[in-house]
C-alpha positions in Angstrom: -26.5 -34.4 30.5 -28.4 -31.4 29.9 -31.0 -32.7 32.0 -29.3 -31.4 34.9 -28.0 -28.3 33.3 -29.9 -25.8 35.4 -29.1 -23.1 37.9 -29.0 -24.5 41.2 -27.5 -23.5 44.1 -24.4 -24.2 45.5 -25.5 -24.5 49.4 -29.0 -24.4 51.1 -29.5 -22.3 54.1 -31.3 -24.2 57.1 -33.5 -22.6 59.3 -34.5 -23.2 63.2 -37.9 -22.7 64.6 -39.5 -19.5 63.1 -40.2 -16.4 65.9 -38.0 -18.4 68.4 -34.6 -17.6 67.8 -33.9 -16.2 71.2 -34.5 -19.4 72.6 -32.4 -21.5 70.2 -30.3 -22.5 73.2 -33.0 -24.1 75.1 -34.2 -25.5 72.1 -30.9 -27.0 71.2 -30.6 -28.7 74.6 -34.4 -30.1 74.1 -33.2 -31.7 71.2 -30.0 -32.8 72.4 -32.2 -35.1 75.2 -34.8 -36.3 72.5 -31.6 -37.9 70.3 -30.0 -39.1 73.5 -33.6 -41.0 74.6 -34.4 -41.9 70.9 -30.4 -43.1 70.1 -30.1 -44.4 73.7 -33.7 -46.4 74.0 -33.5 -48.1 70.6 -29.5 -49.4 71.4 -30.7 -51.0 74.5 -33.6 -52.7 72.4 -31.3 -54.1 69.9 -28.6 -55.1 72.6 -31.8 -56.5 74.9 -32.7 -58.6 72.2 -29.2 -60.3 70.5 -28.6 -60.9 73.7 -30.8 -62.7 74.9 -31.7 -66.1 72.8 -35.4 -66.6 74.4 -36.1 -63.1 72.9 -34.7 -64.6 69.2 -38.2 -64.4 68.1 -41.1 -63.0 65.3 -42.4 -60.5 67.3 -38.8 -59.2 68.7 -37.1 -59.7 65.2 -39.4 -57.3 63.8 -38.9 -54.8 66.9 -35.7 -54.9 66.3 -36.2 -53.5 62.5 -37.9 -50.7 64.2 -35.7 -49.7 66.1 -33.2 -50.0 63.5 -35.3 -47.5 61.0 -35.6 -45.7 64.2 -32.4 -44.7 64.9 -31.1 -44.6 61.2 -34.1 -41.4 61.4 -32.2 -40.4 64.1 -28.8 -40.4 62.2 -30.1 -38.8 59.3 -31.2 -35.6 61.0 -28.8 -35.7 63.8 -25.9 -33.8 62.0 -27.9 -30.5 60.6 -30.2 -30.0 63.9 -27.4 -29.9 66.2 -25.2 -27.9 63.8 -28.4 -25.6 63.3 -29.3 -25.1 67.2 -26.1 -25.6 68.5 -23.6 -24.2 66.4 -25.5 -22.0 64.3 -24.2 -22.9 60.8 -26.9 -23.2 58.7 -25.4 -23.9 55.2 -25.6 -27.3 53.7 -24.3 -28.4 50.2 -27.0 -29.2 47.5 -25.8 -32.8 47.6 -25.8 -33.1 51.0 -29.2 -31.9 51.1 -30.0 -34.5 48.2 -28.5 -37.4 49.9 -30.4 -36.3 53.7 -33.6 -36.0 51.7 -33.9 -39.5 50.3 -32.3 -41.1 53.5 -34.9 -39.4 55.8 -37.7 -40.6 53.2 -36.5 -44.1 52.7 -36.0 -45.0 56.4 -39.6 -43.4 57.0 -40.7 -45.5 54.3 -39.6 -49.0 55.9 -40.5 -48.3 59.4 -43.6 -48.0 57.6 -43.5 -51.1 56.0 -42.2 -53.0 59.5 -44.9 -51.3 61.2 -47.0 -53.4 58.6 -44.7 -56.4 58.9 -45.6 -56.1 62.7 -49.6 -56.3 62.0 -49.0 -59.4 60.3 -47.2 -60.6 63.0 -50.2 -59.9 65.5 -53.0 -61.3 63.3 -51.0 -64.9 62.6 -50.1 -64.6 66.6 -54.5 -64.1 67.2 -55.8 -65.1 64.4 -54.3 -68.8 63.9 -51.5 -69.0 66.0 -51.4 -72.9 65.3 -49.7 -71.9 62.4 -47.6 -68.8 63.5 -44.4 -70.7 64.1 -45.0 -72.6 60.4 -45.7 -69.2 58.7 -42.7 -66.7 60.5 -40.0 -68.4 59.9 -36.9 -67.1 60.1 -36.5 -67.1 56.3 -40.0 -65.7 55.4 -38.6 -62.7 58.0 -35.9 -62.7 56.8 -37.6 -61.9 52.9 -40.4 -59.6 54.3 -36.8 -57.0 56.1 -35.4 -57.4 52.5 -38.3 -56.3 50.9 -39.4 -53.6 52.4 -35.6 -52.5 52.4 -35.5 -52.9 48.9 -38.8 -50.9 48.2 -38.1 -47.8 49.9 -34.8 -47.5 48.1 -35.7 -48.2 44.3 -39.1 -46.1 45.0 -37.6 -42.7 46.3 -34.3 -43.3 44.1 -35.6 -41.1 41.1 -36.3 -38.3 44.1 -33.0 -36.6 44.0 -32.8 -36.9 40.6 -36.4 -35.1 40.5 -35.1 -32.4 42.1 -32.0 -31.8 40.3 -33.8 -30.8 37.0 -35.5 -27.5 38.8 -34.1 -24.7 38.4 -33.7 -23.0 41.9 -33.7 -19.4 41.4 -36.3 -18.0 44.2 -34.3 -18.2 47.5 -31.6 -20.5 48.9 -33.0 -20.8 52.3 -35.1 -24.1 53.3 -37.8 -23.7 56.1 -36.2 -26.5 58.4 -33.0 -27.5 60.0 -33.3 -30.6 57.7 -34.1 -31.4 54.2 -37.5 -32.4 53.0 -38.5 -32.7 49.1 -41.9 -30.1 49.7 -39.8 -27.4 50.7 -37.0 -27.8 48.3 -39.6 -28.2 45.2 -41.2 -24.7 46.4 -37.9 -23.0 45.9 -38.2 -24.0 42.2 -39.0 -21.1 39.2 -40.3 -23.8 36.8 -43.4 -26.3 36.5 -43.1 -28.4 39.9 -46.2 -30.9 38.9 -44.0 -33.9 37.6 -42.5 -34.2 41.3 -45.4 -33.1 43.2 -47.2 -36.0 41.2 -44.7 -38.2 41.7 -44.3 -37.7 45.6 -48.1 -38.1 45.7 -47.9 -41.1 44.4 -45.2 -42.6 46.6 -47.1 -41.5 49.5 -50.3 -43.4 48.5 -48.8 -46.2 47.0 -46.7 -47.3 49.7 -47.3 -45.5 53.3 -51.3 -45.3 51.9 -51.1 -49.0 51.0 -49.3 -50.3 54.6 -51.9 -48.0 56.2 -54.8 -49.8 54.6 -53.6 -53.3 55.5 -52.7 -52.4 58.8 -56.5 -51.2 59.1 -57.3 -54.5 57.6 -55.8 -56.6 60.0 -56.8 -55.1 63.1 -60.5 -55.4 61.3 -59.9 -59.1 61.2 -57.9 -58.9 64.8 -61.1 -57.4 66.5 -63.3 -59.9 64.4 -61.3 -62.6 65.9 -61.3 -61.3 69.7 -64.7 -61.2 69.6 -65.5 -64.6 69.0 -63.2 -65.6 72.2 -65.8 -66.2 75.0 -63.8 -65.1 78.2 -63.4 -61.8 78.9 -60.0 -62.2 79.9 -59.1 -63.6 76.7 -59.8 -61.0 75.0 -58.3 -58.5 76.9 -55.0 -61.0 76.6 -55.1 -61.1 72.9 -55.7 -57.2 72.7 -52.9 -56.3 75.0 -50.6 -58.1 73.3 -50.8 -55.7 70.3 -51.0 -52.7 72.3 -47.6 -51.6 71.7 -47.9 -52.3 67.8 -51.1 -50.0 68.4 -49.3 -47.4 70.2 -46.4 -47.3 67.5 -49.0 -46.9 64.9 -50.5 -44.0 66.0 -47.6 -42.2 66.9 -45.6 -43.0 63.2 -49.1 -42.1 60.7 -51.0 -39.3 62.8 -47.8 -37.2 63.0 -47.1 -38.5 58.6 -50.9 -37.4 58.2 -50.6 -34.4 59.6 -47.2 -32.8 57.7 -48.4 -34.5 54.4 -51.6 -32.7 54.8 -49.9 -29.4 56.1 -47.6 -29.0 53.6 -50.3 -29.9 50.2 -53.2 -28.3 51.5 -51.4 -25.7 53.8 -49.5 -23.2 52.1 -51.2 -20.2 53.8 -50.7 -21.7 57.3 -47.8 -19.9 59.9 -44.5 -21.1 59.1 -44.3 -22.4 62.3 -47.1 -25.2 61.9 -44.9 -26.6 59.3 -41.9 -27.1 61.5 -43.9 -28.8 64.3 -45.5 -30.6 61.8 -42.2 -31.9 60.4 -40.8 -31.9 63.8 -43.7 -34.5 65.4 -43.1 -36.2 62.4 -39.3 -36.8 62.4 -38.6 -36.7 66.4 -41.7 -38.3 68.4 -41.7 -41.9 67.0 -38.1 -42.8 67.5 -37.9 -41.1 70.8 -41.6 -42.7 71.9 -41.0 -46.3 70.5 -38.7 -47.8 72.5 -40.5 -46.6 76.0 -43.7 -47.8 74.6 -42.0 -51.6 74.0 -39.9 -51.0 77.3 -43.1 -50.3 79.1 -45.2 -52.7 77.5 -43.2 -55.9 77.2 -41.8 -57.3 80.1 -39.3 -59.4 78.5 -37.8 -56.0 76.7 -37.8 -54.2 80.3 -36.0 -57.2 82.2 -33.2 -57.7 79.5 -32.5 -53.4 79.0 -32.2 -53.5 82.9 -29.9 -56.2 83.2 -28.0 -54.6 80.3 -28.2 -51.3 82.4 -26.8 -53.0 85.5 -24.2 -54.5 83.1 -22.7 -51.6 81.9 -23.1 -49.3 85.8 -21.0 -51.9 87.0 
């Protein structure tokens, strides 16, 4: 119990965009359309794809656990951005801040691990599709959702806990309209290595590990690709994982970049942090489901029936 016995505040104060307070407004409103595309684009996914059986599938299975992680992101920031931009409280309670903190991380953390999940899919679809319909079952998916579930939960869980043995004594006022474990661990008046160790180690142990593997199997992809002798089988099997491509790019650069910003960054403007973070939280789940919508024709024919569906 005396763990936890330290001075902590009661609330934490959020904070907009640094030096653009006067446009708050038009900022609010910019964010209001990103979680209307990003909540909006990843329903119609998931209703494109229970509805229709032909797209009961690997490949759309796993899309759907993207867009799922997508817009629990979504969720997880949703109430403190628009009460930030559009109503202008900023206060949060400690807890609340606790519990936004590890959801945000753990849903980050399994679209990470789907993302992997999804290079699997592509190199068994490539690389020996004889076998992709013996190997994906709907159990082994079933296991391989599960697990990554599980590991993002029991990995971050001592987070909070991490945080609630500083003593928070400097300021009460976090650098974001949301919560993230950097900025509350800087507020700290004691020795913050234990959790700056520990998040390290999270970071490279699971996002550093899918990241590798994903590199692995698009090594193996390419190696495969190669070795088909028509040129228009090769640009076949490529485009088939150009959305899984484009979702990759958009989910780690954006990671990269705010992991690197705020550990090797600390004399960078404010603002680089927030656009970090922001890029980070915002641009995959509002990006992802055009990318799929655009790229896969089965996805764009079913969200346009559904569209028609519900105009009429």
């Amino acid at each position: 119990m005396g763990l936890f016995n330290v001075s902590q505040p009661t609330v934490f104060l959020l904070t907009g965009i640094p030096g653009l307070e006067s446009t708050q407004k038009w900022l609010a409103g910019s964010f209001c359309m990103m979680y209307t595309v990003a909540l909006g684009g990843n329903i119609m996914v998931l209703l494109a794809v229970w509805e229709k059986s032909s797209l009961h599938a690997p490949m759309y299975y796993f899309l759907s656990m993207l867009s799922f992680s997508d817009m629990a992101m979504s969720l997880a920031t949703l109430p403190t951005v628009f009460r930030t931009f559009c109503l202008n409280v900023r206060a949060i309670l400690f807890g609340a801040c606790l519990a936004q903190m590890f959801l945000i991380y753990s849903f980050s953390m399994m679209e990470s691990g789907i993302l992997l999940a999804m290079s699997f899919d592509c190199y068994v679809a490539i690389c020996n599709p004889l076998r992709y319909a013996s190997v994906l079952t709907n159990q082994v998916i079933a296991g391989m959702g599960l697990t990554v579930t599980a590991r993002s939960f029991t990995t971050l869980f001592p987070l909070p806990f991490l945080i609630k043995r500083l003593p928070i004594c400097r300021s009460n006022v976090l650098s974001h309209s949301y919560c993230l474990h950097p900025d509350m661990m800087k507020l700290a008046c004691a020795d913050i290595t234990v959790n700056s160790t520990y998040g390290m180690f999270v970071l490279l142990s699971t996002i550093g590990l899918d990241l590798f593997f994903i590199i692995l199997s698009y090594i193996l992809i390419l190696c495969s690709v190669l070795a088909i002798a028509s040129r228009e089988g090769r640009l076949k099997a490529l485009n088939t994982c150009m959305s899984h491509i484009c979702a990759v790019i958009i989910f780690y650069i954006p990671l990269i970049g705010v992991s690197t910003v705020h550990r090797f960054g600390k004399h960078a403007p404010r603002y680089v942090h927030v656009l970090m973070s922001n890029m980070y939280l915002f641009v995959p789940p509002v990006l992802n489901p055009i990318i799929y919508s655009a790229k896969t024709k089965e996805i764009r024919r079913n969200i346009v029936r559904c569209l028609r569906r519900i105009v009429r």
